[in-house]
C-alpha positions as CSV (number, residue, x, y, z in Angstrom):
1,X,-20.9,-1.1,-38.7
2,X,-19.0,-1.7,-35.4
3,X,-20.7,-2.0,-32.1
4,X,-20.0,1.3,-31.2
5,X,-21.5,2.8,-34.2
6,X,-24.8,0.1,-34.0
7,X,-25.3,1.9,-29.8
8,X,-24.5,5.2,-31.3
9,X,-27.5,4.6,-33.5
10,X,-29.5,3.1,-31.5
11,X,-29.3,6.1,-29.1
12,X,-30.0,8.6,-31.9
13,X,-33.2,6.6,-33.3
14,X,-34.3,6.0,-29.6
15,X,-34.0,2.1,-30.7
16,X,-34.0,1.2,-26.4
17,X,-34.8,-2.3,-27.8
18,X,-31.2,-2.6,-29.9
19,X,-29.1,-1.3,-27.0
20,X,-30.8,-3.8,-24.8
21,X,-29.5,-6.4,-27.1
22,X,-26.4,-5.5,-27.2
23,X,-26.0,-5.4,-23.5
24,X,-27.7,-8.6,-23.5
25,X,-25.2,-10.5,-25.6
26,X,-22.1,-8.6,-23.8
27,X,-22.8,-11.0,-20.6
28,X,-21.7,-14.1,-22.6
29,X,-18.6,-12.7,-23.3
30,X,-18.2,-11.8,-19.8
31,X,-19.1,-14.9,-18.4
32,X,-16.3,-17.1,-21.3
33,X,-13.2,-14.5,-19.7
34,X,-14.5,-15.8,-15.9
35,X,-14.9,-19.2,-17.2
36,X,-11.5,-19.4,-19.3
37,X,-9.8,-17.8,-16.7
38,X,-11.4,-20.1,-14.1
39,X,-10.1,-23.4,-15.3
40,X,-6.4,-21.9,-16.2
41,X,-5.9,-20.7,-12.6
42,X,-7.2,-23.1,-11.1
43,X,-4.5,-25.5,-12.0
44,X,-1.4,-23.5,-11.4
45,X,-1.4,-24.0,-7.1
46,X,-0.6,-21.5,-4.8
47,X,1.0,-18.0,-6.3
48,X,1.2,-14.5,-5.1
49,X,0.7,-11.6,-6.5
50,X,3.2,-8.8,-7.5
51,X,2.1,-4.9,-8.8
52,X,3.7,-1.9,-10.2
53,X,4.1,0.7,-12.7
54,X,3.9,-0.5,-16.2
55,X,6.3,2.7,-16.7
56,X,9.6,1.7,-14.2
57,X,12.3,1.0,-16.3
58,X,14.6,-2.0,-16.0
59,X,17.4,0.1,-14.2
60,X,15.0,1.6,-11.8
61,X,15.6,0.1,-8.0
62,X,12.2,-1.3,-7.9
63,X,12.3,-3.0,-11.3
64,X,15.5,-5.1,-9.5
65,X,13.0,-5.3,-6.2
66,X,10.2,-6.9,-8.1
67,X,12.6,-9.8,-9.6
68,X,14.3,-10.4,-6.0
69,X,10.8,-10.9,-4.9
70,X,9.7,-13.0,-7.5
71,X,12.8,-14.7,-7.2
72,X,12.5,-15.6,-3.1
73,X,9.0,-16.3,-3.8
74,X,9.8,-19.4,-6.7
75,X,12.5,-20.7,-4.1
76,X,9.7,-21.5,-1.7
77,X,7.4,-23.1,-4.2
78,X,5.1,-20.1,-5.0
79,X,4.3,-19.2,-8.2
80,X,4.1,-15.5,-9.3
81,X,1.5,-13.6,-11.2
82,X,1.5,-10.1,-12.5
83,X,-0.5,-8.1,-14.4
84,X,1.1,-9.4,-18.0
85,X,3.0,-6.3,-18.7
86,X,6.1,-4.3,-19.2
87,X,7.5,-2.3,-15.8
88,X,7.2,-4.1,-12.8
89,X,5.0,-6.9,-14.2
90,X,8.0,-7.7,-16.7
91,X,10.2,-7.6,-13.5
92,X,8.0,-10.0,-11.6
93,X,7.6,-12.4,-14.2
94,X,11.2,-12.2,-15.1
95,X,12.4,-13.1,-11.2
96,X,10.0,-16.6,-11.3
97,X,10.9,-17.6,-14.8
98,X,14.9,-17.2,-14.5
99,X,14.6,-18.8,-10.9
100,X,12.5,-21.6,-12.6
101,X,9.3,-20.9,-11.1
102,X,5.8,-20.7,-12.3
103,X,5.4,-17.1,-14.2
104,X,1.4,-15.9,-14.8
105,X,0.6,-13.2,-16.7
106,X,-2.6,-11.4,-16.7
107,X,-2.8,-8.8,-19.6
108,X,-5.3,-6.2,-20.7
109,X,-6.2,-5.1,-23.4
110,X,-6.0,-1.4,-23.7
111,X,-6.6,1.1,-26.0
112,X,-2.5,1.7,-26.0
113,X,-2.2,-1.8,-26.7
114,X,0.1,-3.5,-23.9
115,X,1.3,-6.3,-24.9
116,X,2.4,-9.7,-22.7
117,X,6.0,-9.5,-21.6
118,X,8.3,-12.5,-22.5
119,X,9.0,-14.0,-19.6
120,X,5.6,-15.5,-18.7
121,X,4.9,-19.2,-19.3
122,X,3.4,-19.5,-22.8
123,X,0.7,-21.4,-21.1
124,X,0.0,-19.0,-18.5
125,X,-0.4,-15.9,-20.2
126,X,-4.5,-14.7,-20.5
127,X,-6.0,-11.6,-22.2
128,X,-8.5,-9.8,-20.8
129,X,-11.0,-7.3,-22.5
130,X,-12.6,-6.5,-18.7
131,X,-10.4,-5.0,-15.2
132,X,-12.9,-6.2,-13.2
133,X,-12.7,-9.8,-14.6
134,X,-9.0,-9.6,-13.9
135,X,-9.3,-8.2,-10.7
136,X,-11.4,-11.2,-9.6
137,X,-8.6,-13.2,-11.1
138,X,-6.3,-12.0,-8.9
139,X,-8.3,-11.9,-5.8
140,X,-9.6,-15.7,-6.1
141,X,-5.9,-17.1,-6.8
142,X,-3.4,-14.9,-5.0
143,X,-2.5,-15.8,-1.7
144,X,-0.9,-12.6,-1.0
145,X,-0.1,-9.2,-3.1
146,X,3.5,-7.3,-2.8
147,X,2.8,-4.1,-4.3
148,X,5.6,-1.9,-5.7
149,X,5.5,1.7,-6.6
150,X,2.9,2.0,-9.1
151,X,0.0,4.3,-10.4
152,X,-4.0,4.6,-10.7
153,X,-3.6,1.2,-11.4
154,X,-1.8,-0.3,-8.3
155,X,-3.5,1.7,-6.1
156,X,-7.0,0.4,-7.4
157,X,-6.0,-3.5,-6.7
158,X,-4.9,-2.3,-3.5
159,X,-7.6,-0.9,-2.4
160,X,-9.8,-3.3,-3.4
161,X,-8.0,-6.1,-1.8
162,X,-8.2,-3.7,1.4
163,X,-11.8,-3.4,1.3
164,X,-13.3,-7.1,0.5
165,X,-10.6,-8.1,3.3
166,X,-11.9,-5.1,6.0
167,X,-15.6,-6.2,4.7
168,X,-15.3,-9.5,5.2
169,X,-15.9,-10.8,1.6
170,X,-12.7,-12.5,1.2
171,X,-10.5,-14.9,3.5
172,X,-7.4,-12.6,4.7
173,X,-4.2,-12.8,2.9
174,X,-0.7,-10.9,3.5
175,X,-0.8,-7.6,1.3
176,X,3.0,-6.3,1.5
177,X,3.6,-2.6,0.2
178,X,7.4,-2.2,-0.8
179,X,9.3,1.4,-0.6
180,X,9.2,3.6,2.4
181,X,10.1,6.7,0.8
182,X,7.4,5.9,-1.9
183,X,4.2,4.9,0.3
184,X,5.1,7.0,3.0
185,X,3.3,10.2,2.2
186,X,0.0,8.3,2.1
187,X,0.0,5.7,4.7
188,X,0.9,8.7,6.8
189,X,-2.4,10.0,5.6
190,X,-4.1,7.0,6.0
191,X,-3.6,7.4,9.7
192,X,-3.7,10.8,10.5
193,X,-6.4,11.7,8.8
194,X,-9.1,9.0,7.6
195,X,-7.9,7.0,11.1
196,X,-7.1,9.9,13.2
197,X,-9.0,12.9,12.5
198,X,-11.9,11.9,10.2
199,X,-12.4,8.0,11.9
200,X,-13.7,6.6,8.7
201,X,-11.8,3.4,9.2
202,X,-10.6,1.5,12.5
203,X,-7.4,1.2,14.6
204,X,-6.8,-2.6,13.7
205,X,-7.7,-1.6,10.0
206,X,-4.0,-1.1,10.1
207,X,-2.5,-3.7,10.5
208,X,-3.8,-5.5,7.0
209,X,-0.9,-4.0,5.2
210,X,3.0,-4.4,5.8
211,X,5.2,-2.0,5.0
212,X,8.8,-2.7,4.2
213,X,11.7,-1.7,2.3
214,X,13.3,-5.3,1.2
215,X,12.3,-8.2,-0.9
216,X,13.6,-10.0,1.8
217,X,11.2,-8.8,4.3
218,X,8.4,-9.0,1.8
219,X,8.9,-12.5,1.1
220,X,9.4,-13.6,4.7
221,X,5.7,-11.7,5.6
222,X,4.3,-14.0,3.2
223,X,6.1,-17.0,4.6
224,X,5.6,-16.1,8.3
225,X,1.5,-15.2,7.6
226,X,1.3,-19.1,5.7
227,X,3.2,-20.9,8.5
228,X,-0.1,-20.5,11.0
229,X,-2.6,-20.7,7.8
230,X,-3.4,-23.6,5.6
231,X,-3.2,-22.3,1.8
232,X,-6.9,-22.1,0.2
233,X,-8.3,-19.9,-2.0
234,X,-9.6,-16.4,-1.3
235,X,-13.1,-17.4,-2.1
């Protein structure tokens, strides 16, 4: 009988006791992805963070974006760490290990089954069962995120990095969006109507985001933010 099938039970025969357990014994394997994860990164020095669709495909503009990023990045001594997959992760990871860099990849384990792209270092690739283990991951050892057209996905570790940055729960870092035409629509919204009309979030709220339209200019925010700020961990 599979877990699933042992809750499914439980819930049927009222067995609170059995789904307790089970919850219970779900925290240790929680706690060995923070902990595994934990002493990997902690050993790979300063990196930054690159997102996107897992969809874009290798001729796509972006996908070429993501390498020259990852590519400018390794050239100044950063390593890069994406989310493990194809898309814009693969793109990432391809740009630090061609340009001899450090190349992190963080997969997840999903239901459609995405598997690690080849170009991460076979001793920094790490499954993950949990997001928000992963998230955390990327939070405590990025020192900045350039975020590429993406989905759900993207737009969840951006906002997140948005809000523990606006709340005060982690140190600033740069967080770089890359494509005009792509993040227009909503950073236009952003201002004009949660800032503007609706107030739910302040004037200088604004300026925790770049946006630009080259990996050039991505890179050099991350360079220009670090020359006034020791490196250190987020938290």
């Amino acid at each position: 009988m599979t877990s699933e099938d042992k809750i499914r039970s439980a819930f049927e025969n009222k067995n609170w006791q059995e789904i307790k357990v089970t919850d219970s014994w779900q925290i240790f394997k929680i706690m060995a992805e923070f902990v595994d994860g934990f002493e990997k990164m902690a050993r790979i020095g300063p990196c930054v963070s690159i997102f996107g669709s897992a969809r874009t495909h290798n001729e796509n503009q972006y996908y070429k974006l993501a390498e020259d990023c990852a590519r400018l990045l390794t050239e100044r001594g950063y390593g890069v760490i994406s989310g493990g997959g194809p898309g814009i992760m693969e793109a990432a990871n391809k740009g630090a290990y061609e340009a001899g860099g450090k190349s992190v990849g963080l997969n997840i384990e999903l239901p459609f089954e995405q598997f690690h792209n080849k170009y991460i270092d076979r001793d920094k690739v790490m499954e993950f069962d949990y997001f928000f283990v992963r998230k955390v991951m990327f939070m405590k050892y990025s020192q900045g995120f350039i975020i590429l057209p993406g989905g759900f996905g993207t737009l969840d570790e951006m906002f997140e990095a948005l809000t523990l940055i606006q709340t005060g729960k982690v140190a600033r870092f740069p967080i770089v969006l890359v494509g005009k035409a792509y993040w227009g629509g909503l950073l236009d919204w952003i201002k004009n109507t949660m800032l503007a009309t609706e107030k739910n979030i302040s004037e200088e709220d604004m300026n925790l985001f770049r946006l630009v339209d080259t990996a050039e200019e991505a890179a050099e925010h991350i360079f220009r933010f670090y020359d006034k700020y020791v490196l250190k961990p987020n938290f």
